[in-house]
N, C-alpha and C positions, 0 to 999 in steps of 0.2 A: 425485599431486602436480602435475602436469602440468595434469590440469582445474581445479584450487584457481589453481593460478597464472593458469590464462588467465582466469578469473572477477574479477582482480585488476587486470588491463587492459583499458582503452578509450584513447577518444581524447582525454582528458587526458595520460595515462602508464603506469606509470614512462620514465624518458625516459633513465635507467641504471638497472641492476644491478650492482653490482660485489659477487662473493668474494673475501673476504681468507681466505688461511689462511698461516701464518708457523714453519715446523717448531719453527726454531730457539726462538723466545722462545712456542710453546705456544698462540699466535694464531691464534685462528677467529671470524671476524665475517666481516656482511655492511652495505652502506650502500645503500642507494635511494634514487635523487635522483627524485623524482614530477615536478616539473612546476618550470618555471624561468621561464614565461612573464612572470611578475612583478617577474622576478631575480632574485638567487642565493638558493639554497634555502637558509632557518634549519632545523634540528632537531636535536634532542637525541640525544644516544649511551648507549645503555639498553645494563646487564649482568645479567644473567643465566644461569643455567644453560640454562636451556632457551628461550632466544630462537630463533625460527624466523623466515627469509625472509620466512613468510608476514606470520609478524606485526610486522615489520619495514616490510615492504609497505602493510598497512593502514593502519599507523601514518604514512609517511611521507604519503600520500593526507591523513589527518584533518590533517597538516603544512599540506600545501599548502589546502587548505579555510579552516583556521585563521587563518593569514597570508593569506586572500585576504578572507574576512570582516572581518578588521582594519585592511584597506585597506591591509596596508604592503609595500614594494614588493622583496618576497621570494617565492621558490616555498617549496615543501615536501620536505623529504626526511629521512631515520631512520637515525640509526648502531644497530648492533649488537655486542656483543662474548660470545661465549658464556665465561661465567665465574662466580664464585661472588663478589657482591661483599662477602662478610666475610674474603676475603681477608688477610693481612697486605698492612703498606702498603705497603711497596715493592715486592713482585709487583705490587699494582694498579697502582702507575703504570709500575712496566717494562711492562704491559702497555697499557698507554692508551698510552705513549709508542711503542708497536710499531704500532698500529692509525694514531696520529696519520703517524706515517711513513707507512705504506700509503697515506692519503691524500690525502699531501701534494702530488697536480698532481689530485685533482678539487677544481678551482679554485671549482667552481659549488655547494661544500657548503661551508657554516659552520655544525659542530657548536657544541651545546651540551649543558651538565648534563642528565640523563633519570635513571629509576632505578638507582640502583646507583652512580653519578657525581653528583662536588660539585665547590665550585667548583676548590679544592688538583689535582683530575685534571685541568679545564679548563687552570690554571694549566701543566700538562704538554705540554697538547697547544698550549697558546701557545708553549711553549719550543722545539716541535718544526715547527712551521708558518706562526704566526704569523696564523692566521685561527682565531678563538673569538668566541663572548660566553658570558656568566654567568663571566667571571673576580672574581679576590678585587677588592679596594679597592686593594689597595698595588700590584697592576697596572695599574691606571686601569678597572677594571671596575664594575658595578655586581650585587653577587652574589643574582643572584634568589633563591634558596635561603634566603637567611641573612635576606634582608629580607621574606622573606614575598610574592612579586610575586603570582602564580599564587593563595593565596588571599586576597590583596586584591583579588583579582578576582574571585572566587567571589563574598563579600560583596556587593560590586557587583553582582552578577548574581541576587542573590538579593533586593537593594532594589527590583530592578524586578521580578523575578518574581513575588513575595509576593502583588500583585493578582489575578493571573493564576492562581497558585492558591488565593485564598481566604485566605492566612492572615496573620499579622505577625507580622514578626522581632521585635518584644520580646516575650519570654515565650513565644517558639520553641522546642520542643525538639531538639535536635540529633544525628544521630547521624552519626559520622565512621570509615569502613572506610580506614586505611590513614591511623595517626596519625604521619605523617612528614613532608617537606616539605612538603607540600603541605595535606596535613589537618591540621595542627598547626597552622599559620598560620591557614586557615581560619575554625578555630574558635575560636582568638583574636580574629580581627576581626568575625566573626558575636557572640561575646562583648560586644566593642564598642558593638553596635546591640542589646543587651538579650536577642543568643538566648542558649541553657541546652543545653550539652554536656548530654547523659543517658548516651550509651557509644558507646564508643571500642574501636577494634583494631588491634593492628598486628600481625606475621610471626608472632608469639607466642601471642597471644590476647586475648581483650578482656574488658572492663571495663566495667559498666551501673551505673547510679543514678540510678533514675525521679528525684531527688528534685534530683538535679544532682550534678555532678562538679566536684569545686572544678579551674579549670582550671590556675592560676597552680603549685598543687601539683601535679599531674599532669603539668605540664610539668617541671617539677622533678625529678619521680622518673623519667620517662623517659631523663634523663640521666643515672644513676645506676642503672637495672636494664637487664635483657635485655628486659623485657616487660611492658609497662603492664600487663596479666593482673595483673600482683601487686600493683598498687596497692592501698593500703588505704583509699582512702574508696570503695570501690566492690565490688560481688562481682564473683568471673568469670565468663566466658561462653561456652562455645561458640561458635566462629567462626564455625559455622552458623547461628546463632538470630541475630546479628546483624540479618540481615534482617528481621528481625519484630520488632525491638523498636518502642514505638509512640511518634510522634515527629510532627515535623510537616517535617522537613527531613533527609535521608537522601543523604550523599556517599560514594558509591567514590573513592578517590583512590591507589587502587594499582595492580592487575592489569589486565590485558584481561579483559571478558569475566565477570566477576565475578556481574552479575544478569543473567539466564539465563531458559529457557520453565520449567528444574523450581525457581526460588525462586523468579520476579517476581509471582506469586502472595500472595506471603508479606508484600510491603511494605505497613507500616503508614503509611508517609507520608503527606502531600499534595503535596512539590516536591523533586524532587530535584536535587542541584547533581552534574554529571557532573566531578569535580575529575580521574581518570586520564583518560588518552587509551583511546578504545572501551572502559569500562569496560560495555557490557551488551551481548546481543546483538540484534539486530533481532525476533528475536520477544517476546526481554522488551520493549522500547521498544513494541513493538505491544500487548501486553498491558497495560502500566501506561495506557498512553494508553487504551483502550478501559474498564479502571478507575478513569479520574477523576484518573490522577499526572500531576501535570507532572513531565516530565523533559528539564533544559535538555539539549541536547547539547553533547560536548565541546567542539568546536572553538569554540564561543562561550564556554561558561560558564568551562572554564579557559585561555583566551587570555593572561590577565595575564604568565606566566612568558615569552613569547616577544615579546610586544609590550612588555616590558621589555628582552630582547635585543636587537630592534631599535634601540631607543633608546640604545643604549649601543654597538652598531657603528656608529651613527651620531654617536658622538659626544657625545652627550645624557647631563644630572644624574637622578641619585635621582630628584627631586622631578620631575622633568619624564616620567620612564617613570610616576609613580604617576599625576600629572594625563595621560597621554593611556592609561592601563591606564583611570582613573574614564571618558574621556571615552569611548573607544573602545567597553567592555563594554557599557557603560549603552545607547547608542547600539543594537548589534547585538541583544540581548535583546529590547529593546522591538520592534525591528524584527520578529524574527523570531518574536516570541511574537503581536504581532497580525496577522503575515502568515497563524500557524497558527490561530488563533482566527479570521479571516474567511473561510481556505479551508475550514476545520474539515479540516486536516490535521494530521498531526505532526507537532510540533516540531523535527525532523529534518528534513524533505520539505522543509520551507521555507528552515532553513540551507543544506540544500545547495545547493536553487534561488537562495539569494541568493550564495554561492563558487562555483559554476562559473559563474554567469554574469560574474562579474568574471575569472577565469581567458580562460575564453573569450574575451570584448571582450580582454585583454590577448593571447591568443595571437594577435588579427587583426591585432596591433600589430607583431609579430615575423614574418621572412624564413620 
C-alpha cells in the first residue's frame, strides 16, 4: 500500500489527506485535497462500497488537471464515503451530514455531487457547512445532475472531435456504459446532433439495438424499473460484450478503470468520449491509440459538470455555466487533440502537458 501510495505523489501533491472515521453515525471516508495553487479545490464526494484512498487520490489529481485545463481558478480535490448508496434516504443523508461535519474547517475543499450523491445530499451538506455547489434550484443552485452539465459537454467534445476521428455525429452510433447522470444526458444531446443510441448499461445490465434504441422511451423506463436490461425495445447483453459492440462512439461514464489491457482489444469504435473520471487504464489508452481510437481524456471530455460548479459558486446563471461549459470544452479539445496529432502523441500526454503547466506557472504565483 505504501509503494501505490508513494507512486501517487510528486510535486504537484496531495497537499492533504485527511481520514474520517465516525463510530458513532458508522462513518468512514477519506478527502484529498491535490493541489490549491489555483484556489480552493472543487470535487465531488463519491459513495461507494469499496472506495479506496487510492482511488480517491487519483481522482482528486484528474480534479486538479481538470479545473486547471478549464482555466478556472480552483485546485483539485475528491471526497469519499465508503457506503452502499441505495441506501435508504435518511441513513444517506445522516451520513453525508456526518462526513459534511467532519469537514467542516477544511476551508480549502468545496465538495460536490460524484457517484452515489445528488443534488437533495449537496443540499445536506449546505445545511451543515454552508460551502457546496451542484445544490437544488430552490437553494439558489444550479443542479448539474438534473440539467445534464457534464454531458452537454461530452456532446461538445465530441463536435470537435469527430474530425479527428474520421467520423460524424449525425448518423453516429452510440454506445453509453453507465446510463446515469452522466450517460443519460449524453446521449440525449449527442441525440440532438443526429447520433443513434445502439446500447446502453447501467449496475444492472444492458440493452443493444444495432437498429437504434428509441431514446425518449428508454428514458422513460429507466425511471420506472431497476434495469434498463429489461427494456423492451432492445435485447439484453452481457455487461461484458458491451465493449465490443460495433459503434462509432463508445462512453464509459461510470467506474474507474472499466477499459483495461484484457478488453481494450475488443473496442469496436473510432472515438471515445471518457464521460467517468479515469475510466481506462493507461495501457488500454496506449493500446486504442496504437489502434487507430481516439480517446479523449477525462479531464477535458467530461469538464462540463464542474465548470458548471464553478459558475454557480461564483455566482453565475444556467445559461451562463452552458455558454462557458460550450466555450471552454470546445476550446480545450481542439487544443489538445492537435497538440496530440502534431507530436503524434497521446491524447493524454498532451492534456496533461497543457494542466500542469498552468498548475505550475500558478504555484510560482504562491509563498
Amino acid at each position: 500500500m505504501e509503494a501505490q501510495w508513494r507512486q501517487l505523489c510528486d510535486e504537484l501533491g496531495p497537499a492533504k489527506v485527511v481520514l474520517i472515521r465516525e463510530p458513532a453515525s458508522r462513518l468512514e471516508g477519506f478527502v484529498v485535497v491535490d493541489n490549491v495553487a489555483c484556489g480552493p479545490a472543487i470535487g465531488g464526494i463519491r459513495m461507494t462500497t469499496d472506495i479506496t484512498i487510492a482511488e480517491v487520490a487519483r481522482l482528486a489529481r484528474a480534479m486538479t488537471y481538470k479545473n486547471a485545463a478549464a482555466g478556472l481558478a480552483h485546485g483539485g480535490a475528491k471526497g469519499g464515503i465508503i457506503g452502499d448508496p441505495a441506501m435508504a434516504d435518511a441513513a444517506k443523508r445522516d451520513l453525508v451530514r456526518a462526513f459534511a461535519r467532519a469537514i467542516r474547517h477544511l476551508v480549502e475543499y468545496i465538495p460536490g455531487p460524484d457517484m452515489g450523491l445528488d443534488e437533495t445530499c449537496m443540499a445536506c451538506v449546505h445545511d451543515e457547512i454552508g460551502r457546496v455547489v451542484g445544490l437544488p434550484r430552490v437553494l439558489g443552485g444550479i443542479p448539474l445532475d438534473a440539467i445534464g452539465a457534464t454531458g452537454f459537454g461530452l456532446a461538445v467534445c465530441a463536435e470537435v472531435a469527430q474530425e479527428f476521428a474520421g467520423i460524424q455525429l449525425r448518423g453516429a452510433r452510440v454506445v453509453v456504459q453507465g446510463f446515469g447522470a452522466v450517460g443519460s444526458h449524453a446521449a440525449r444531446f449527442l441525440a440532438g446532433r443526429g447520433a443513434i443510441l445502439v446500447a446502453a448499461a447501467d449496475s444492472g445490465g444492458a440493452v443493444v439495438n444495432p437498429q437504434g434504441l428509441d431514446l425518449p422511451s428508454l428514458l422513460a423506463f429507466k425511471g420506472t424499473r431497476r434495469t434498463i436490461a429489461e427494456f423492451p425495445g432492445g435485447r439484453p447483453l452481457p455487461l461484458a460484450e458491451l465493449v465490443g459492440v460495433d459503434c462509432e462512439i463508445w462512453i464509459p461514464a461510470a467506474r474507474p478503470d472499466v477499459l483495461h489491457a484484457d478488453n481494450a482489444a475488443r473496442v469496436r469504435a473510432k472515438l471515445i468520449l471518457q464521460g467517468a473520471n479515469i475510466p481506462a487504464t493507461p495501457e488500454a489508452e496506449t493500446m486504442l491509440h496504437a489502434a487507430g481510437v481516439l480517446s479523449v481524456p477525462d479531464f477535458i471530455a467530461n469538464a462540463g459538470g464542474v465548470i458548471c460548479g464553478a459558475v454557480e459558486y461564483h455566482g453565475g446563471s444556467q445559461a451562463q455555466a452552458f455558454a462557458t461549459i460550450q466555450e471552454k470544452i470546445a476550446e480545450n479539445t481542439r487544443s489538445v487533440l492537435e497538440q496530440a496529432r502534431q507530436r503524434k502523441v497521446l491524447p493524454r500526454i498532451a492534456a496533461v502537458d497543457l494542466a500542469r503547466a498552468r498548475v505550475t506557472e500558478a504555484m510560482r504565483y504562491r509563498r
